[in-house]
C-alpha positions as CSV (number, residue, x, y, z in Angstrom):
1,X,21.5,56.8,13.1
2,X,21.5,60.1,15.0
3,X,22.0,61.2,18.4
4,X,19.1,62.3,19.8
5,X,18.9,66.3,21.9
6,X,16.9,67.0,24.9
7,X,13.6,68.8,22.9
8,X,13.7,65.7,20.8
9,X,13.4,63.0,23.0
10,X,10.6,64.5,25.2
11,X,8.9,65.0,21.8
12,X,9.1,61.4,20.9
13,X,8.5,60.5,24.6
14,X,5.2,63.0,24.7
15,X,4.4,61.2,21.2
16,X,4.9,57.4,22.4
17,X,2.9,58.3,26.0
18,X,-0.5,60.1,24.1
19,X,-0.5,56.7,22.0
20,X,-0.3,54.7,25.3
21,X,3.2,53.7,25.1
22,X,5.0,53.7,28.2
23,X,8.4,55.7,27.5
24,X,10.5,57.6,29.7
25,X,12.8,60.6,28.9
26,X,16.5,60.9,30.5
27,X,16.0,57.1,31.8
28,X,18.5,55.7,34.1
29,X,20.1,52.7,32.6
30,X,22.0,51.0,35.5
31,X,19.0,49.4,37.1
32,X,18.2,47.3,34.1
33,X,21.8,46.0,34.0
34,X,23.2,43.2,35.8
35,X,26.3,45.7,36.5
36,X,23.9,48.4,38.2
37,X,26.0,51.6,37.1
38,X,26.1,53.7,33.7
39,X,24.2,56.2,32.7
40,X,21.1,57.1,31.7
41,X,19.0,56.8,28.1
42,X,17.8,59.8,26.2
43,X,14.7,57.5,26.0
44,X,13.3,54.2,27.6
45,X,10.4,52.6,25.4
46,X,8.7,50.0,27.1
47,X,6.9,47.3,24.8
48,X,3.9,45.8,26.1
49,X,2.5,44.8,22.7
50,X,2.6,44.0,19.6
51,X,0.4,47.4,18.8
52,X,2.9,49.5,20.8
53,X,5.5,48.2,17.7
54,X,3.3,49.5,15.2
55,X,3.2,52.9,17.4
56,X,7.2,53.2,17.4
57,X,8.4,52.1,14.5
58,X,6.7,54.7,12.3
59,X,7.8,57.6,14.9
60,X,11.5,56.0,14.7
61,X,11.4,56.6,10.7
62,X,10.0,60.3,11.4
63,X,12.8,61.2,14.0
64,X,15.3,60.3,11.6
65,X,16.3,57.0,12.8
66,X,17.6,57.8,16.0
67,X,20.5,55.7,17.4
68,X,18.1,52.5,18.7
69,X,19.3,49.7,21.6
70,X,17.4,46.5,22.6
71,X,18.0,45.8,26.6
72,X,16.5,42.2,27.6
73,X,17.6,41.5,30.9
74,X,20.9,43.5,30.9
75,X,23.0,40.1,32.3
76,X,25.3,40.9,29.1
77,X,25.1,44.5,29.0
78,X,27.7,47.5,29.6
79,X,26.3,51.5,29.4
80,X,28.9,53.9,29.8
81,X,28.7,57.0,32.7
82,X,28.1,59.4,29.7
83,X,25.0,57.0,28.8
84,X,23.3,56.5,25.8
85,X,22.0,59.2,23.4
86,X,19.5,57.2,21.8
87,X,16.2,54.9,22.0
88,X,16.6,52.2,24.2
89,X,13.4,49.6,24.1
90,X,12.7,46.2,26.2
91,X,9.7,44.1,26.1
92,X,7.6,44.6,29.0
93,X,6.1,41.6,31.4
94,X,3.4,40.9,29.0
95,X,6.0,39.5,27.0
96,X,7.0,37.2,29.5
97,X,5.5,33.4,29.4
98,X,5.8,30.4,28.8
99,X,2.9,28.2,26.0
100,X,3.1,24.1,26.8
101,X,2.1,22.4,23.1
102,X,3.1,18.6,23.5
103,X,7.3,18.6,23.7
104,X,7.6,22.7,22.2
105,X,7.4,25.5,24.5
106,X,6.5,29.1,23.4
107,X,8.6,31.3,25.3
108,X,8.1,35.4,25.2
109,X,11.3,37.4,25.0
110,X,10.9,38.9,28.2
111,X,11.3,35.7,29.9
112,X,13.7,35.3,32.8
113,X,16.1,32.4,31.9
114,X,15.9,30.6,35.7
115,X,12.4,31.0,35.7
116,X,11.7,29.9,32.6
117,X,14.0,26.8,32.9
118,X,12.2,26.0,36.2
119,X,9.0,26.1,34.8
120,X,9.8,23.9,32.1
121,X,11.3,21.5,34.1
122,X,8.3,21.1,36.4
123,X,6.4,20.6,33.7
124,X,7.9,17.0,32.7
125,X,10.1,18.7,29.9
126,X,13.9,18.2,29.3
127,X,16.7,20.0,27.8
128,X,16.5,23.1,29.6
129,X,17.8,23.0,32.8
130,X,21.4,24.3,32.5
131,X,19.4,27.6,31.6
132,X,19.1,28.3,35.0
133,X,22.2,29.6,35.8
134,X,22.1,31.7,32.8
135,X,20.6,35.4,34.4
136,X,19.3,36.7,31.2
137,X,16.0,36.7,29.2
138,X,15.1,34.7,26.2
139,X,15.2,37.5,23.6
140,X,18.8,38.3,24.7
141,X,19.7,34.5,24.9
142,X,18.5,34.1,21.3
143,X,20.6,37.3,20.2
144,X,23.9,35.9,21.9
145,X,23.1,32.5,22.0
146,X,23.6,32.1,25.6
147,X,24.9,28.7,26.9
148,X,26.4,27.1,29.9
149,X,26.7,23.7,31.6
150,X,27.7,21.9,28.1
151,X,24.7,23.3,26.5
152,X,23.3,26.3,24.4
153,X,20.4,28.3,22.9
154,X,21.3,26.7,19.9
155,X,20.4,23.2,21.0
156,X,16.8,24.0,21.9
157,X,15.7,26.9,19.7
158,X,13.2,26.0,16.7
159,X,12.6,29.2,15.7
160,X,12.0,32.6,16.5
161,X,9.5,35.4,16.1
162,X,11.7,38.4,15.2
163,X,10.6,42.2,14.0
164,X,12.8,44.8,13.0
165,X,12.4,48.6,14.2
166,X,14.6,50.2,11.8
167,X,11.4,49.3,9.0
168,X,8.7,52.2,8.8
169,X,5.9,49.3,9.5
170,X,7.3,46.4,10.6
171,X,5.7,43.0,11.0
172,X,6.8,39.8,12.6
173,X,8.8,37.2,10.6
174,X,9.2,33.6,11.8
175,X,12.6,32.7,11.6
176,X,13.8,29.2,11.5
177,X,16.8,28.6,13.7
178,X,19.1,27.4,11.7
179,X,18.7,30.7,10.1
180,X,19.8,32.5,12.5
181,X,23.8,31.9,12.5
182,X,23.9,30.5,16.0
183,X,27.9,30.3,17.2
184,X,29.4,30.7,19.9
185,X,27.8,33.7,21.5
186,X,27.0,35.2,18.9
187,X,23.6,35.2,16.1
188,X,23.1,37.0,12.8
189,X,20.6,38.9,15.0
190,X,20.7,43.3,14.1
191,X,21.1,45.7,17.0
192,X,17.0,46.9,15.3
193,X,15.9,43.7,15.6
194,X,13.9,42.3,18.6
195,X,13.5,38.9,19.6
196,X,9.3,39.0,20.9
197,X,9.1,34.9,21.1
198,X,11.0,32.0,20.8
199,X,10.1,28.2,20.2
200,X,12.0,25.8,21.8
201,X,12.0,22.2,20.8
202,X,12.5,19.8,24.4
203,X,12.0,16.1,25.3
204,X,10.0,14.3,28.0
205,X,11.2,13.9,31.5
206,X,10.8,13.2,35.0
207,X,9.9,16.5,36.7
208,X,12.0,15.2,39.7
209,X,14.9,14.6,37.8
210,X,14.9,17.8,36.1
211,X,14.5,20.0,39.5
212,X,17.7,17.5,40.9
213,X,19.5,18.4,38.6
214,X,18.4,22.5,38.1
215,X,19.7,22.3,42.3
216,X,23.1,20.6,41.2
217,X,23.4,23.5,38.6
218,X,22.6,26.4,41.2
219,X,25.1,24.8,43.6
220,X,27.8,24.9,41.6
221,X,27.3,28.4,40.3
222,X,27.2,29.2,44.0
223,X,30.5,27.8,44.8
224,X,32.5,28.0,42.0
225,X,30.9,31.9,40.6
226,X,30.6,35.0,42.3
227,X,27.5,37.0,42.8
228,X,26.9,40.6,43.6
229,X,27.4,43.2,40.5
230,X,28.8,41.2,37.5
231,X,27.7,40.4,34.1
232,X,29.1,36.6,33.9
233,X,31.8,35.9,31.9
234,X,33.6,38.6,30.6
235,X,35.7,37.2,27.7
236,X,35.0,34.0,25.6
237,X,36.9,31.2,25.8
238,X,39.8,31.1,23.1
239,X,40.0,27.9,21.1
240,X,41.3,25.0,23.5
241,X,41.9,27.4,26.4
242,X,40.2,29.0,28.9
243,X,40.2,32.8,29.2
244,X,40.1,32.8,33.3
245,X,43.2,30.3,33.3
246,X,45.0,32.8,30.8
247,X,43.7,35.8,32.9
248,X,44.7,33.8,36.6
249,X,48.5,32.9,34.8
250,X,48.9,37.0,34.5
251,X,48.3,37.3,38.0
252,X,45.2,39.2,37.7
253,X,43.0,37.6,39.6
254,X,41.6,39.8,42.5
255,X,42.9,43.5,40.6
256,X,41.4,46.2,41.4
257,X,41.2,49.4,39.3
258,X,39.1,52.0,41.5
259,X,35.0,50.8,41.6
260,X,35.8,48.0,39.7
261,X,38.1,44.3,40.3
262,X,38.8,41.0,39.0
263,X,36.7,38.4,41.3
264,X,38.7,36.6,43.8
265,X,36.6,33.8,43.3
266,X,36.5,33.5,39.5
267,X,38.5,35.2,37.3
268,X,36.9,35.7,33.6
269,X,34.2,38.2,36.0
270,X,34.8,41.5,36.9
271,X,32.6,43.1,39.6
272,X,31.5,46.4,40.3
273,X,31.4,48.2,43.5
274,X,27.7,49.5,44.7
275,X,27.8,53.1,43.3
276,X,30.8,52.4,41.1
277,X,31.7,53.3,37.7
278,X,30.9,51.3,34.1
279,X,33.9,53.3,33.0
280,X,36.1,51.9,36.1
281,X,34.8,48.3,34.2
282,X,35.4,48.7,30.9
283,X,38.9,50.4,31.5
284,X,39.6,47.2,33.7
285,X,38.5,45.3,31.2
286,X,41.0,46.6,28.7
287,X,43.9,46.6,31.1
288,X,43.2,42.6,31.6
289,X,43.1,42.3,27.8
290,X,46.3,43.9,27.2
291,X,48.0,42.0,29.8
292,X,46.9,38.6,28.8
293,X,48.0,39.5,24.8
294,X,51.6,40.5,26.4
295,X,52.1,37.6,28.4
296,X,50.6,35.1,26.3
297,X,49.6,36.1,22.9
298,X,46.0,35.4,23.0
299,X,43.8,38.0,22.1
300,X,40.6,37.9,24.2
301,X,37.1,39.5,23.0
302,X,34.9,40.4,25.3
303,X,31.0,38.6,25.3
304,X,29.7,41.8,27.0
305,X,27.9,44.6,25.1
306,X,29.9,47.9,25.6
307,X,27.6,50.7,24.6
308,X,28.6,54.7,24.9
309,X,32.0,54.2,25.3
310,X,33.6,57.0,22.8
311,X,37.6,56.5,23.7
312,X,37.9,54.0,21.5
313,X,37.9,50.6,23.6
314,X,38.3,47.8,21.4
315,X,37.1,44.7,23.2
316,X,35.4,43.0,20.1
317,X,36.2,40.6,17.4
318,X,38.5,43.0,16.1
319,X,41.2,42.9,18.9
């Protein structure tokens, strides 16, 4: 995939807008991340439709395949300040709802997490509450497998409707969930492919019960997790420990590194100062890493997406 230049992306934009595509050119990235700094996008396509996929897919192919990035609601989500020299597409609020059918729910990939688990829950369903404290949208819960309160994506999800950009005319496939190589926050799930609906599978409740227990979740959360600018966890949980115990043990909790520090309140997040730096983050990020290796041995990965870094910050599976 190719980095896209400055005559290029307002040709793709120009292209996208005469079809009726919203798209933006030199697109500020920070607002539509739950860190609220990094840069901008060379382009910012804005699905509303189905049809607006069959409008961008073939102009992808003709461009050469430009370096493509799907954003849902950015709660897992790291740009760099140089940005991204690419295509970055979310689904629009079209793509957000939420279709009853006896104990299933249809779910668009622009869904809001809390919102949708609220919903759900006033609706005499069960299952889906601890996805209220989970600040992201269902297309990027599918693609990570989000989870929290002793529960998961994985233990809902039926299937998902799923098309892939990188194909010159691409059309929805169904896939079934056990498909989809759902671990621990992670999925078989391309960086081309989007997530436009999910099915989730629930049983019957008490309404009541549900919204008791969606308050017990948010008041937890509120004590135990800091809010402000943060993307949740930062590192997954090594097997039989628990990466903000290992983190705490180095002494880290609470340091700082310029626009960004380790939460006093919880430390597996890292906030961000308002106007601060993704590169202040990521940096921190690594510095925490390497510490907890030295002291301990553990090697953490890191569940956020870092993309534009180019100094070689490994914070994946690969150490």
């Amino acid at each position: 995939m190719i980095d896209l230049g400055k005559h290029q992306a307002a040709s793709i934009c120009a292209e996208l807008s005469s079809a009726g595509v919203e798209a933006v050119v030199d697109a500020p990235l920070g607002s539509l991340c739950t860190y609220r700094v990094g840069g901008r996008a060379a382009v910012l396509v804005t699905i509303q439709s189905r049809a607006d996929i069959a409008v961008l897919a073939p102009l992808l192919s003709a461009y050469g395949s430009p370096k493509l990035m799907v954003v849902g609601g950015g709660s897992n989500l790291l740009v760099a300040d140089e940005g991204f020299s690419g295509v970055v597409v979310r689904l629009g609020s079209s793509m957000a709802y939420e279709a009853f059918e006896g104990k299933s729910v249809r779910v668009g990939g622009a869904s809001l997490l809390p919102s949708a688990s609220r919903r759900i829950a006033a609706a005499g369903l069960t299952g889906f509450e601890w996805a209220v404290g989970v600040p992201g949208s269902m297309g990027g819960a599918v693609r990570m497998n989000a989870g929290g309160h002793g529960s998961d994506i994985a233990a809902n999800l039926v299937s998902a409707s799923i098309v892939d950009l990188a194909k010159q005319h691409p059309a929805p496939v169904i896939v079934a969930a056990g498909d989809l190589k759902l671990g621990y926050r992670r999925s078989a799930l391309r960086d081309t492919q989007v997530v436009l609906e999910a099915v989730l599978g629930l049983e019957e409740g008490v309404a009541e019960e549900s919204k008791a227990r969606i308050s017990e979740i948010v008041a937890w959360r509120r004590q135990h997790q800091p809010g402000g600018q943060n993307a949740g966890s930062v590192f997954t949980n090594p097997p039989g420990d628990h990466a903000a115990r290992l983190i705490e043990a180095c002494g880290l909790k609470g340091k700082r590194h310029r626009s960004a520090q380790v939460s006093p309140k919880h430390a597996n997040f890292i906030q961000c100062d308002t106007n601060g730096s993704a590169n202040d983050v990521a940096e921190l990020m690594v510095m925490v890493r390497d510490e907890v290796f030295r002291s301990s041995g553990v090697a953490l990965h890191t569940e956020i997406r870092l993309v534009g870094f180019r100094d070689g910050l490994h914070l994946g599976p690969e150490g």
